[in-house]
N, CA, C and O atoms as CSV, one atom per row, in Angstrom:
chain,resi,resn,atom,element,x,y,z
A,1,UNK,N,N,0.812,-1.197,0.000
A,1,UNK,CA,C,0.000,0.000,0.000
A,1,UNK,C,C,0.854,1.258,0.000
A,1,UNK,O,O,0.452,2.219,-0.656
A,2,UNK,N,N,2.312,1.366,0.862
A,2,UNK,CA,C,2.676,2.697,0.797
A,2,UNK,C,C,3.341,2.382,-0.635
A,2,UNK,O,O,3.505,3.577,-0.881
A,3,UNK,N,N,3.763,1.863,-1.569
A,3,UNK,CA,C,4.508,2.175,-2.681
A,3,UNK,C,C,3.362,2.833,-3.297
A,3,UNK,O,O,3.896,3.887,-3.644
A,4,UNK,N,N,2.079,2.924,-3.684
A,4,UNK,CA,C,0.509,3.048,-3.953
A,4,UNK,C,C,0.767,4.523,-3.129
A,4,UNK,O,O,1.246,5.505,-3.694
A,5,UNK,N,N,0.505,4.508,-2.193
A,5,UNK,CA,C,0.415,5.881,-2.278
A,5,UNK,C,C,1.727,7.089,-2.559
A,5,UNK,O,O,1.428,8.280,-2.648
A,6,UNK,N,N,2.849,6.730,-2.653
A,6,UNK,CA,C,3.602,7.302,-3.051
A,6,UNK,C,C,3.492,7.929,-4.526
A,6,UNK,O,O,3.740,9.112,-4.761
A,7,UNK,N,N,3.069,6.947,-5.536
A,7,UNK,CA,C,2.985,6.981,-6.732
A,7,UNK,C,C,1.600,8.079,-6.646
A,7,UNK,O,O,1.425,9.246,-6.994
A,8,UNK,N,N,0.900,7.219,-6.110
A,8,UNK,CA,C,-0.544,8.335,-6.459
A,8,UNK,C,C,-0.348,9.893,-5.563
A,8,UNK,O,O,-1.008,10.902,-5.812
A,9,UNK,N,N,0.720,9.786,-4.486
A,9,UNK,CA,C,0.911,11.608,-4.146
A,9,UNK,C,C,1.635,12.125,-5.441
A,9,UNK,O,O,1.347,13.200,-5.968
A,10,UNK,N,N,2.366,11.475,-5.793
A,10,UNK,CA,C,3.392,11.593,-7.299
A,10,UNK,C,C,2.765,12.503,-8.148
A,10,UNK,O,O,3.182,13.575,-8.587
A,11,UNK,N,N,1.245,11.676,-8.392
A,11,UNK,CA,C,0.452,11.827,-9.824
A,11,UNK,C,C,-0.270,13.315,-9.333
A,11,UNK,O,O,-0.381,14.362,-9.970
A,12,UNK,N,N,-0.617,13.046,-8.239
A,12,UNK,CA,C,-1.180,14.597,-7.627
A,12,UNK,C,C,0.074,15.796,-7.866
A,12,UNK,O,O,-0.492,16.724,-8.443
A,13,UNK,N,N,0.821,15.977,-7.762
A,13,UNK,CA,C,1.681,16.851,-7.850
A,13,UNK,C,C,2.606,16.902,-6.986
A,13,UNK,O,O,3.578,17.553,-7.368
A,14,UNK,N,N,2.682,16.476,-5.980
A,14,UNK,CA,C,3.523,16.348,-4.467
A,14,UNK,C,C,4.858,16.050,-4.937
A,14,UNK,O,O,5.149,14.998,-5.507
A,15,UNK,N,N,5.685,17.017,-4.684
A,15,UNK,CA,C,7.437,16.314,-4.640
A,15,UNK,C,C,7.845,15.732,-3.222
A,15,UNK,O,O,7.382,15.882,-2.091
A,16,UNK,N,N,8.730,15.125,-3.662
A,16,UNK,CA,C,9.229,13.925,-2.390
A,16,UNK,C,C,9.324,14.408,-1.008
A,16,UNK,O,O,9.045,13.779,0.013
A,17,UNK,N,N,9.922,16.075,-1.155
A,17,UNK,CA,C,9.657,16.154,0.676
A,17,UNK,C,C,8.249,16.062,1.142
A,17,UNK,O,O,8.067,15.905,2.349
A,18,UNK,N,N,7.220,16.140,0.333
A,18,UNK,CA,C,5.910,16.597,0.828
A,18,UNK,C,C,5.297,15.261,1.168
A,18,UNK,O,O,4.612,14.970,2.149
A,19,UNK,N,N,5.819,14.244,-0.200
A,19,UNK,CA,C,5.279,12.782,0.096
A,19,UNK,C,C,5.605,12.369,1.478
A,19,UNK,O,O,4.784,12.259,2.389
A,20,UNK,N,N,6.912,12.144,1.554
A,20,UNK,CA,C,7.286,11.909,2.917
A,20,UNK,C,C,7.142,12.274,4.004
A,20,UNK,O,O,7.339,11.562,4.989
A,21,UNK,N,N,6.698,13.676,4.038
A,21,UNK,CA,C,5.849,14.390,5.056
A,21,UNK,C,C,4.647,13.827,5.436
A,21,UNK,O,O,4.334,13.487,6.577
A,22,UNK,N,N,3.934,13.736,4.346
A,22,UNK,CA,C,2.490,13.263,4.673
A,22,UNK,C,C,2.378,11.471,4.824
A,22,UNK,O,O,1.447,10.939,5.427
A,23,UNK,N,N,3.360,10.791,4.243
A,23,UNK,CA,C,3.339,9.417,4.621
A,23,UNK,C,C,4.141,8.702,5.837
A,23,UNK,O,O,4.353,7.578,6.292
A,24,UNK,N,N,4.419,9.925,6.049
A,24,UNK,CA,C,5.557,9.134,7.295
A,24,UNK,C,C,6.641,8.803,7.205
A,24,UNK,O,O,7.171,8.479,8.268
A,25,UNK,N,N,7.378,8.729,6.097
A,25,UNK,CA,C,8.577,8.211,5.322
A,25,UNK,C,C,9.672,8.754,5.531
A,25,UNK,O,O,9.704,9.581,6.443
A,26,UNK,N,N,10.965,8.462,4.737
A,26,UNK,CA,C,11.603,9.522,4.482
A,26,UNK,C,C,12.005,9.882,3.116
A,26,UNK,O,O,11.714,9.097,2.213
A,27,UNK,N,N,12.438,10.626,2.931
A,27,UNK,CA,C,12.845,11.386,1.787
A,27,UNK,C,C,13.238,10.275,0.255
A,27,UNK,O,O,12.757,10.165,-0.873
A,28,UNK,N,N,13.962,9.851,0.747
A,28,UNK,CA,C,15.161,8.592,-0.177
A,28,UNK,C,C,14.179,7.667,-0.468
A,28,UNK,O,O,14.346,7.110,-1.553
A,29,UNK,N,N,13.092,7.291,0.238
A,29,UNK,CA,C,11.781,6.291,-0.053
A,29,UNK,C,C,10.876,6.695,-1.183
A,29,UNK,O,O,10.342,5.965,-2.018
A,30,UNK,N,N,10.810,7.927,-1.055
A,30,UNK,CA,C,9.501,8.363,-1.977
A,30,UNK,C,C,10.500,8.695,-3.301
A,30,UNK,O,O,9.970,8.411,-4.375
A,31,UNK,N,N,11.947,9.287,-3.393
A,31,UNK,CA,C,12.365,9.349,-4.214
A,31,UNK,C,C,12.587,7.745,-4.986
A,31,UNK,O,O,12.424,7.515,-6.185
A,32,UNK,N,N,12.958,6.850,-4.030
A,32,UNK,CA,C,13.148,5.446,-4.678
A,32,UNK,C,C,11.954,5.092,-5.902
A,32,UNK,O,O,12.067,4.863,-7.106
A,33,UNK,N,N,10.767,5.163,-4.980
A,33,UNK,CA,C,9.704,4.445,-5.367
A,33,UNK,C,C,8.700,5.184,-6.521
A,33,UNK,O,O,7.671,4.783,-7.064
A,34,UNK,N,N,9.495,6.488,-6.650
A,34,UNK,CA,C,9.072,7.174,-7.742
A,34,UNK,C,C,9.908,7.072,-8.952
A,34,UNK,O,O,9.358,7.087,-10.054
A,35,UNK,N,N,11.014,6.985,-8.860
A,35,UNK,CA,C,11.674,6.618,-9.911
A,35,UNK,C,C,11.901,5.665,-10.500
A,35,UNK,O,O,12.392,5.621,-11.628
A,36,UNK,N,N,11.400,4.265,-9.456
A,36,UNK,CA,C,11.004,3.192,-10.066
A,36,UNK,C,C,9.819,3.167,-11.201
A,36,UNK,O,O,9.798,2.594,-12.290
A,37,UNK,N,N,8.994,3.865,-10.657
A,37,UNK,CA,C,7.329,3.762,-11.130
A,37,UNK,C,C,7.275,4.425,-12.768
A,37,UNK,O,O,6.685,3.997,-13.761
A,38,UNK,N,N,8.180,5.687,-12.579
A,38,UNK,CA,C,8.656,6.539,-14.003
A,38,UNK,C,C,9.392,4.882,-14.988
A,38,UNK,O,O,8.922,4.671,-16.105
A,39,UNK,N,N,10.254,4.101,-14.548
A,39,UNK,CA,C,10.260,3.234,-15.050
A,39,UNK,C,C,9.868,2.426,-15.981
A,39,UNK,O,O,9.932,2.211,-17.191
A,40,UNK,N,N,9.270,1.902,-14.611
A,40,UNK,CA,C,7.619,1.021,-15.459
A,40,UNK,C,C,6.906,1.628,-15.582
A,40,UNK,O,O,5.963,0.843,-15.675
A,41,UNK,N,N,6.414,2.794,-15.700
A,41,UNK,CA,C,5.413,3.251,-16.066
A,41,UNK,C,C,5.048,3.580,-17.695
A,41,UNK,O,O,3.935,3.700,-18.208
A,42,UNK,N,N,6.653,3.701,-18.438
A,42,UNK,CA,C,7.043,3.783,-20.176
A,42,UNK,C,C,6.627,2.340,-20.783
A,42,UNK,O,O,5.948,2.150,-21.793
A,43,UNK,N,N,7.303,1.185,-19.764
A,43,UNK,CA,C,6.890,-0.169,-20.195
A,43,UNK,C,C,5.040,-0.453,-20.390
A,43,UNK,O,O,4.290,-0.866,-21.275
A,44,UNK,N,N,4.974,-0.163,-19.585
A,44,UNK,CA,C,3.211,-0.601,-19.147
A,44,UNK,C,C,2.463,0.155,-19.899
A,44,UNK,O,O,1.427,-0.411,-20.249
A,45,UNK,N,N,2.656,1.707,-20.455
A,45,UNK,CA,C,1.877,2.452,-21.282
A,45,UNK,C,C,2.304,1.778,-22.561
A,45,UNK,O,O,1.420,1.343,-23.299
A,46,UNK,N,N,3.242,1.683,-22.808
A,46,UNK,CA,C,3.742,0.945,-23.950
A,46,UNK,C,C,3.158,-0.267,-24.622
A,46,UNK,O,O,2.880,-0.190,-25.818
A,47,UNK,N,N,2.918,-1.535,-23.861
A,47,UNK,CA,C,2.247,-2.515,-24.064
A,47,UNK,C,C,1.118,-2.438,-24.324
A,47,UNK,O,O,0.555,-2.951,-25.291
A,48,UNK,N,N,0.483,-1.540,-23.172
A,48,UNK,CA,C,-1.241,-1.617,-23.105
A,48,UNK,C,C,-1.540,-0.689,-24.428
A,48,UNK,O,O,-2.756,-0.514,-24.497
A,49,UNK,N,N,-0.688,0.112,-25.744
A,49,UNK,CA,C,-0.504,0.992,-26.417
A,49,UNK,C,C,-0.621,-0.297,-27.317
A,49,UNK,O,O,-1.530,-0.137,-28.131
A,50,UNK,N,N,-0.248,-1.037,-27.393
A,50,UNK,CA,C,0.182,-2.191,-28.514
A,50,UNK,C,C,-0.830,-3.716,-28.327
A,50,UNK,O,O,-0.573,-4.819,-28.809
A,51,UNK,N,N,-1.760,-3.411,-27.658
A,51,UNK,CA,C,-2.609,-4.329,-27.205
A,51,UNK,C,C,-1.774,-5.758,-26.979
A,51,UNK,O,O,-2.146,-6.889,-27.291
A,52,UNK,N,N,-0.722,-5.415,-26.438
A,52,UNK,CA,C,-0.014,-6.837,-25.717
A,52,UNK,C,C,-0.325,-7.217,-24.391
A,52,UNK,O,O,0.193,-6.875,-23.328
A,53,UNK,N,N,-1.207,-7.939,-24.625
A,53,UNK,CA,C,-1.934,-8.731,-23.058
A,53,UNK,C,C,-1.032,-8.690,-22.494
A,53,UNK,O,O,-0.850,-7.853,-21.609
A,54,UNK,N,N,0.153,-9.933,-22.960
A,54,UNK,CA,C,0.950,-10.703,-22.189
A,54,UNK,C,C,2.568,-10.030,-21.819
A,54,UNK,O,O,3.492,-10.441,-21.117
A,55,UNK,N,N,2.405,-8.997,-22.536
A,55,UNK,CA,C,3.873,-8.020,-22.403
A,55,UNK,C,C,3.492,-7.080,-21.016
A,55,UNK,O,O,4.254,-6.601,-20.176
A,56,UNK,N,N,1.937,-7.014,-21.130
A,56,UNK,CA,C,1.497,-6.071,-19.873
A,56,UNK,C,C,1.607,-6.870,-18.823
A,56,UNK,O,O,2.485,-6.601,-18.003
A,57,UNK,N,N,0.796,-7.961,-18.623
A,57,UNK,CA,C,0.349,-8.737,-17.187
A,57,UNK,C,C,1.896,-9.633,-16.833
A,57,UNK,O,O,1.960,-10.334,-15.824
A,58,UNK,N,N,3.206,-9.486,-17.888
A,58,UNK,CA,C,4.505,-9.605,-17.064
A,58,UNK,C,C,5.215,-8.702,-16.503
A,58,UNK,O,O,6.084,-8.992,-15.681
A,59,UNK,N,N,4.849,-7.038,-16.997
A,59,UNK,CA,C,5.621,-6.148,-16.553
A,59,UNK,C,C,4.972,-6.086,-14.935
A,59,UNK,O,O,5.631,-5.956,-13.904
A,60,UNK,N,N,3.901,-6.182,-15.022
A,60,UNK,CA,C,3.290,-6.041,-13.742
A,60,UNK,C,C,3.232,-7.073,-12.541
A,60,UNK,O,O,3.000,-6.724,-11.383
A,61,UNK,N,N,3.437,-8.209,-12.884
A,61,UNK,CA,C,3.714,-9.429,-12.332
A,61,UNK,C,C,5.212,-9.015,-11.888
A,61,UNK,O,O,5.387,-8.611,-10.739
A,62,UNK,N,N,6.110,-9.096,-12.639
A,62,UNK,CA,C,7.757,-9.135,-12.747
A,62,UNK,C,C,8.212,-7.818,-12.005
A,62,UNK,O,O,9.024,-8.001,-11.098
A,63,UNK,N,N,8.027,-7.214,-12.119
A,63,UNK,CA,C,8.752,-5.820,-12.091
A,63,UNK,C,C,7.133,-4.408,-11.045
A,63,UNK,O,O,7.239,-3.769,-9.998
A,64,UNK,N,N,6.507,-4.466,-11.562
A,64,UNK,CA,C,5.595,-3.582,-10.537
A,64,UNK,C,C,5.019,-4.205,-9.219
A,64,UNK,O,O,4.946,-3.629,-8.133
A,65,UNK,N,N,4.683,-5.288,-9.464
A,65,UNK,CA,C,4.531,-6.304,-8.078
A,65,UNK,C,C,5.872,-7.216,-7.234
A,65,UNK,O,O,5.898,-7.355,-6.011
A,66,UNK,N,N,6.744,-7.675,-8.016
A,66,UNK,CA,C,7.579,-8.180,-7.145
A,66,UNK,C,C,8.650,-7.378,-6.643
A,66,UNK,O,O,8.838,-6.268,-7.142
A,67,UNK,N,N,9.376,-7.800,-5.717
A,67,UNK,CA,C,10.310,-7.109,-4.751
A,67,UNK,C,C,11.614,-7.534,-5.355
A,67,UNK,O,O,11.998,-8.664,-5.656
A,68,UNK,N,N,12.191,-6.401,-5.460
A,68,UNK,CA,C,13.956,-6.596,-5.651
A,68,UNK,C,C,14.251,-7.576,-4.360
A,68,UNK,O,O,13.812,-7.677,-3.214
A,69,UNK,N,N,15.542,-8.447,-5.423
A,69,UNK,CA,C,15.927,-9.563,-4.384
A,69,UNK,C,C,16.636,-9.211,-3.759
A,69,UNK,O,O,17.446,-8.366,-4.140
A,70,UNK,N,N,16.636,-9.736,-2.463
A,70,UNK,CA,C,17.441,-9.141,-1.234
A,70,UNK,C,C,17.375,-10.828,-0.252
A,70,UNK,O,O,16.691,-11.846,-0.349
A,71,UNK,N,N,18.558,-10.335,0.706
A,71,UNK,CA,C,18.704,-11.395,1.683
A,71,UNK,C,C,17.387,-12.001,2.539
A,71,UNK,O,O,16.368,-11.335,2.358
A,72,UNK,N,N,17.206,-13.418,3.647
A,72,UNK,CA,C,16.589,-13.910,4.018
A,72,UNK,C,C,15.516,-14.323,3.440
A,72,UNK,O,O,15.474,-14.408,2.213
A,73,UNK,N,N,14.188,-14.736,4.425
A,73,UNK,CA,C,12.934,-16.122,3.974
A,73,UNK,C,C,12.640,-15.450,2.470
A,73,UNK,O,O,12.551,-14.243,2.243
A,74,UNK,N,N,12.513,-16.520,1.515
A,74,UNK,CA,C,11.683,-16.036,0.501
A,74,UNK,C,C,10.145,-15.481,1.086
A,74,UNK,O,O,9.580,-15.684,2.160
A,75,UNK,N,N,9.599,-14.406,-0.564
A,75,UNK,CA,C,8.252,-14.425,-0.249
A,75,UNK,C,C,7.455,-15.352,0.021
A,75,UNK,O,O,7.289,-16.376,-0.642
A,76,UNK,N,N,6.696,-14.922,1.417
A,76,UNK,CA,C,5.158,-15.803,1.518
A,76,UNK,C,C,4.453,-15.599,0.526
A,76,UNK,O,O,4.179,-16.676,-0.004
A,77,UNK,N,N,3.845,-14.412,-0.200
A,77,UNK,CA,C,2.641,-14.522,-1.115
A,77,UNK,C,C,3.547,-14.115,-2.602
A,77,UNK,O,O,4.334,-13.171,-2.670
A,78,UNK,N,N,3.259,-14.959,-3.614
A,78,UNK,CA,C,2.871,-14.782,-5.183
A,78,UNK,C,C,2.495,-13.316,-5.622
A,78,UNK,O,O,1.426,-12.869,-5.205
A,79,UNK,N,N,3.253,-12.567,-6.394
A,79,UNK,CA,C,2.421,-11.175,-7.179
A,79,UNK,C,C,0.865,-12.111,-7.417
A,79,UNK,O,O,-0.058,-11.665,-6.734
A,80,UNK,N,N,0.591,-13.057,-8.101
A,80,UNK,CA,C,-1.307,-13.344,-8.257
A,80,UNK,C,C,-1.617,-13.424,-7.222
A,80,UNK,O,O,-2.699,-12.861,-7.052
A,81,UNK,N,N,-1.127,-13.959,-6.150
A,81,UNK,CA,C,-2.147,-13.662,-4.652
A,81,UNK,C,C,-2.324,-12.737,-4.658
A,81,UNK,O,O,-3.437,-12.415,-5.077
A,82,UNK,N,N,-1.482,-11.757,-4.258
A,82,UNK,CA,C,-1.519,-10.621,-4.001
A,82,UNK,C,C,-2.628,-9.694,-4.602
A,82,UNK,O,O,-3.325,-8.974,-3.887
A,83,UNK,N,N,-2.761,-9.766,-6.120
A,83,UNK,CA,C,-3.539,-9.602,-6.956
A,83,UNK,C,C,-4.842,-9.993,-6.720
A,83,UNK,O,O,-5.706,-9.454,-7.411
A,84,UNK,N,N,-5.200,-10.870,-5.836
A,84,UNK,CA,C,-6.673,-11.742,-5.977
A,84,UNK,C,C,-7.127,-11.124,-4.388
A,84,UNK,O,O,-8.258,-11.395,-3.985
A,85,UNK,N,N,-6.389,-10.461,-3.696
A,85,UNK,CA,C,-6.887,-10.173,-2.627
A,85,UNK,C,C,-7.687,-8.974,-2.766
A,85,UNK,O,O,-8.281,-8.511,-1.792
């Protein structure tokens, strides 16, 4: 949920000190998670531009839902769980 609202203070107009102000965060977070989103966000307009089902529902699976790999337990839930909740 907070990557979600980062993006959507984003789309409102809010620059990163303000996000982080109002989410609780800090600074380096909202910048992270916005510059990710500028990212994927070229991919995903792109596909859904080209009526590629399956180029869309991997960018979003792969890359907008899953977590950069990092140390300890793997994930408990699947990007489709996640999705179905």
């Amino acid at each position: 949920m907070r990557r979600a609202r980062i993006v959507l203070a984003a789309a409102e107009g809010s620059n990163n000190e303000q996000i982080a102000q109002r989410l609780g965060i800090n600074r380096e977070t909202a910048r992270l998670w916005r510059s990710k989103w500028l990212a994927w966000a070229e991919r995903l307009v792109s596909a859904e531009e080209a009526g590629e089902v399956k180029a869309l529902r991997e960018c979003i699976e792969e890359d907008v839902l899953a977590d950069d790999k990092r140390d300890g337990a793997p994930a408990t839930f699947t990007p489709e769980q996640v999705c179905r909740r």
